[in-house]
N, C-alpha and C positions, 0 to 999 in steps of 0.2 A: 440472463447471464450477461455480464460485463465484461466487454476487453477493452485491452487498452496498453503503455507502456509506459514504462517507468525507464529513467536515466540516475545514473551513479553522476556523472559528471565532471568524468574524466578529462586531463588535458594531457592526451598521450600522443608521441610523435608517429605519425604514421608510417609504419614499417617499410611501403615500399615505396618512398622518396626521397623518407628523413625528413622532412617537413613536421613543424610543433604549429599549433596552431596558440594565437594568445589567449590571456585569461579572457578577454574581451572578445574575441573571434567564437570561442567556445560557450560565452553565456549568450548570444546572441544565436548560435549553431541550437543551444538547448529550447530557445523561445521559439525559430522556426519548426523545429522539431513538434512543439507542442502544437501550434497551428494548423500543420499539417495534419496532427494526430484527431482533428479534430473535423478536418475538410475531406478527410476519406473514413469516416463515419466511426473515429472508434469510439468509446464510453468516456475513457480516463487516461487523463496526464498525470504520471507522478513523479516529484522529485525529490531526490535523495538529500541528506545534507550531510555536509562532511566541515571538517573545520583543519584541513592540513593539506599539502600538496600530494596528489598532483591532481587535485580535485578542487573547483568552484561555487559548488551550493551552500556557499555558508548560511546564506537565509531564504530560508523556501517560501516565508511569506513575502520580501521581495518578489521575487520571480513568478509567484503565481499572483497575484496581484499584477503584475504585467500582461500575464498570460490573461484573466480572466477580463482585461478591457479592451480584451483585445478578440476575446470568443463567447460564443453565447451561449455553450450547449455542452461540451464537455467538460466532466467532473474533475477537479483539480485535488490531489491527492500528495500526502508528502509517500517517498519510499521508505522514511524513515525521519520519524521526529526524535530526537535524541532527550526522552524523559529522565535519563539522569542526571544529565547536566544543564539541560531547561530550567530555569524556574517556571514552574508551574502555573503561578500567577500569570505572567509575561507570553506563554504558551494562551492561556486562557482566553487572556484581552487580545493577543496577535490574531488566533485565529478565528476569535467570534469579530473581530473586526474584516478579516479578510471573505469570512462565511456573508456578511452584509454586502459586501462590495460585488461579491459575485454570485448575488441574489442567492445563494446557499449550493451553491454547487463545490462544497468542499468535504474534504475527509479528511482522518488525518491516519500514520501509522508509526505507533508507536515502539521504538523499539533504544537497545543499550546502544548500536555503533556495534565496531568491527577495530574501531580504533584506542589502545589502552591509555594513548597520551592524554587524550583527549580529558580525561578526568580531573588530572592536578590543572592542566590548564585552565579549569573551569571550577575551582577549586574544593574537588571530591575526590575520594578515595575509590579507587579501581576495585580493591577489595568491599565496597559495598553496591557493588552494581546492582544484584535482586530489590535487594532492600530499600536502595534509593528508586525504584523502577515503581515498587510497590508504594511507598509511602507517595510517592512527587505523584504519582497517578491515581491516588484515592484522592488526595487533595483537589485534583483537577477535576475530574469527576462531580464534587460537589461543589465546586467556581462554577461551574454551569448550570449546578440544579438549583442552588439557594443565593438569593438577594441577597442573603445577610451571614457571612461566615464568622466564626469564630474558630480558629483551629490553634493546636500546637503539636510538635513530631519533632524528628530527632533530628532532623539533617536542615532546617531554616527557622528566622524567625516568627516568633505566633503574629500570628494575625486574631485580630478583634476587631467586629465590629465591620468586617469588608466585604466588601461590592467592586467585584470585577466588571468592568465597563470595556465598551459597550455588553450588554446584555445579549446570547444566543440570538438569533435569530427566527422569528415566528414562536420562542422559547421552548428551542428544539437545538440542542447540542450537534456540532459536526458527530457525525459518525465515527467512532476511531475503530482501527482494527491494531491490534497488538503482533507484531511480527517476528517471529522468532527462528533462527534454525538449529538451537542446539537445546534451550531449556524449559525442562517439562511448567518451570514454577510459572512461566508465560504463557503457557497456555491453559494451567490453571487458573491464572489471574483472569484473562478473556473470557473464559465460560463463568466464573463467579459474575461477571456485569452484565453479563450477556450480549458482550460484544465481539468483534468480527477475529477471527484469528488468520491472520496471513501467514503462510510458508513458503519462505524463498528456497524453493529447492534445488536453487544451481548447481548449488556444488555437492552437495552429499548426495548418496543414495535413498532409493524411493523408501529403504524400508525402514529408515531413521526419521522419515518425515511420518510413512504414514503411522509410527507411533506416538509422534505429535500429534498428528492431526485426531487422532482416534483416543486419545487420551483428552483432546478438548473436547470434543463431539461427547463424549461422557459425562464428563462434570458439566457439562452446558443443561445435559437432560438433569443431571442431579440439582441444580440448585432452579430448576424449575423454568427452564425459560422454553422450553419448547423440547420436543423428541431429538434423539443425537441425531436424525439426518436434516434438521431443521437447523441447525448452529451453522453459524456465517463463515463459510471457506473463501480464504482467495490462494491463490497459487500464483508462484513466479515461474519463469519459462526464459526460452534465450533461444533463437532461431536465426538463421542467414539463410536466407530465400532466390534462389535464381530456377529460369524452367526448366535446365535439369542440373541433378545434383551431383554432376561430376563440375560441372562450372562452378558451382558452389562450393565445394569443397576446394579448389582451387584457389580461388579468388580468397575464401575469407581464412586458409591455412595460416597466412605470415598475421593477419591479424592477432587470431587465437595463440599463436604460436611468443606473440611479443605483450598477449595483454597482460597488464599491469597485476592481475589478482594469482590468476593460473597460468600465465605465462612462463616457457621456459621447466612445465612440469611434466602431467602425461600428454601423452600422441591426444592429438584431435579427435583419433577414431574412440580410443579410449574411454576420453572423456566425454563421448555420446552414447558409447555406450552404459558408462556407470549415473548419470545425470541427465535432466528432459535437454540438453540443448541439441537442437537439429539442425542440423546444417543439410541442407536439400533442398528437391523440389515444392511445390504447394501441394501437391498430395501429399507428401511425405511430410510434410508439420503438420495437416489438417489430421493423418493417421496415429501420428505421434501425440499428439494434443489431447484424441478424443482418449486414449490410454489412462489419463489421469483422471478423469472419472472414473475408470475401472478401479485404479490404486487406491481413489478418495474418496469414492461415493461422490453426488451432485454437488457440487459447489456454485461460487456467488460471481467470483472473480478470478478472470484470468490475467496477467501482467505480464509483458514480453519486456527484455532488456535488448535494446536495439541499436541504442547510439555509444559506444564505447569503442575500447582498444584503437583508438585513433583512427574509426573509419570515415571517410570522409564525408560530408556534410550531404553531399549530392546520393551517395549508395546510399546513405541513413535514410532519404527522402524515396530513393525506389525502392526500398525495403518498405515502406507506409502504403507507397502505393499496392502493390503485390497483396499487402497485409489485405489491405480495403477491399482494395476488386476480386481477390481469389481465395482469400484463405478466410479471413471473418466472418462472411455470409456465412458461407457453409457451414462454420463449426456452432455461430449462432443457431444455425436451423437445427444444426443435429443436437448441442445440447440440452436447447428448449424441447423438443421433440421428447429426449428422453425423461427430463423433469418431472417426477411426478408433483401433481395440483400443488401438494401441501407443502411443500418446500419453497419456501420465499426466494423472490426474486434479489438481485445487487442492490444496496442500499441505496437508496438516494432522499435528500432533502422532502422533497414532495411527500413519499411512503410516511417517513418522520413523521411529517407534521400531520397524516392522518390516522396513523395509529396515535399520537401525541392527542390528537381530539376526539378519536372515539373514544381513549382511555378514559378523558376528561368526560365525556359524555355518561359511561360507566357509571365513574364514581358518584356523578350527580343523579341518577337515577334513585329513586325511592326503593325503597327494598320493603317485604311483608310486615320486617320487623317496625321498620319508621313509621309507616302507614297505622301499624296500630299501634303505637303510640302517642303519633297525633290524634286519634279518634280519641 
């Protein structure tokens, strides 16, 4: 099981000072952030990209590229690659160059945005968001399995005769997981490749996701990649941690109450109890956490959203802490604990590349038929 946090990348003013932090304040706030995430033992740093205010990740292979020369060991992960208005190419060669750089400790998560501007800006039609999702991420798909492409689709020019450079690393593609919280067609697409399907389920209810997640877990067994409790789950999550949860509740009320997404909508109490976010003690996240198993069967990945709503750089950092020393162990021990054998572990490069070689191994094997053949 992997944990870890992901940041949106907010620059919001802190409720209770009035204090804005700069764009500059806040990307350098998101790299100690990662750091940390990394010196109190979690898995995975992810970062979001956004391309409008009042948000800074425009390019996540910057940023983690930073991040990964600067750490040895945790997985660098986007929250959100924006496959419609990427090209694809440019995705391909960004992140197999950034997958070298940090010896393969990357992922990536595909997904449309939240944002409709964003389309014309980038000059695509909002009205073909599926369609570009699908086509620009079959493309990509095969930029990393074949030396030599030839393709043409509706929404760029063909390529012939191309070679995305640099090449995968150990010739084993990042990992991607496809992220979705509202459409089934993406979580179809995920189990047709047999790759990971993320659910950010902050904000909706549990039981709009888990007919996501339980409609991938389907077609994942249908198109043959393994049994549905085998298909790759990650889960998103959102917590505020103090020792007891009447301080917490306190403390991170004017936050939730000004942030940027659901700010300004339901009660706090509300909205913990219709969505996983917990605001509490460390039991009380460790109690709430282990629940989602229950909702989703075993999963791969868990993702906490920790640095936003303009909280300050220093709470963000005792929140990691808290995370590290009290709450991580334990949910590690208890969800490996309940794992059964045959349900694979979090993805990582290393697994990759040794499934990638025993497959290789497989296919070079002599089979009855060859054997008699050659005789």
């Amino acid at each position: 099981m992997q944990f870890g946090i992901f940041s949106v990348g907010d620059v919001t003013t802190d409720p209770t000072n009035g204090r804005t932090p700069s764009e500059a304040e806040r990307i350098k706030a998101m790299v100690r952030v990662a750091l940390k995430a990394e010196e109190v033992g979690l898995d995975v740093y992810a970062s979001g990209e956004h391309h409008n205010p009042p948000f800074v990740p425009s390019s996540p292979t910057t940023m983690l590229g930073y991040i990964a020369a600067k750490t040895s060991k945790i997985i660098l992960s986007t929250a959100t690659t924006l496959i419609t208005t990427n090209d694809p190419v440019k995705i391909a060669e960004d992140y197999a160059m950034l997958q070298h750089l940090a010896d393969g400790r990357v992922d990536l998560m595909m997904g449309r945005g939240n944002t409709g501007p964003v389309y014309p800006w980038f000059g695509q039609d909002i009205r073909n968001g599926i369609e570009l999702a699908i086509e620009n991420y079959h493309l990509l798909h095969r930029l990393w399995r074949e030396d030599v492409v030839d393709w043409e689709g509706k929404f760029r020019t063909p390529l012939q005769g191309f070679t995305a450079t640099p090449r995968p690393l150990d010739g084993v593609p990042p990992f991607v997981w496809h992220g979705s919280i509202r459409s089934p067609e993406i979580a179809e697409q995920a189990a047709y490749y047999g790759d990971g399907f993320f659910a950010n389920h902050i904000f909706w209810p549990t039981d709009h996701f888990q007919r996501l997640i339980n409609l991938y877990r389907r077609r994942y067994e249908h198109y043959g990649h393994g049994s549905a409790d085998q298909a790759i789950v990650g889960l998103g999550g959102q917590v505020f941690i103090r020792p007891n949860s009447q301080d917490a509740i306190r403390e991170y009320r004017p936050y939730f109450d000004n942030a940027p997404v659901y700010g300004h909508g339901p009660s706090l109490e509300d909205f913990m109890a219709q969505t996983p976010l917990t605001v509490g003690s460390p039991q009380q996240v460790i109690e709430r956490t282990l629940t989602f198993r229950e909702n989703f069967g075993d999963y791969q990945r868990q993702l906490f959203l920790a640095d936003h709503a303009g909280l300050p750089l220093k709470t963000v950092l005792e929140q990691l802490d808290i995370l590290g020393e009290q709450v991580i162990p334990v949910l590690r021990k208890e969800f490996d604990a309940l794992r059964p054998s045959h349900v694979p572990d979090g993805p990582t490069h290393a697994a990759l590349v040794a499934e990638h070689d025993q497959q290789a191994e497989t296919e070079a094997e002599p089979t009855p038929e060859t054997e008699t053949s050659r005789a």
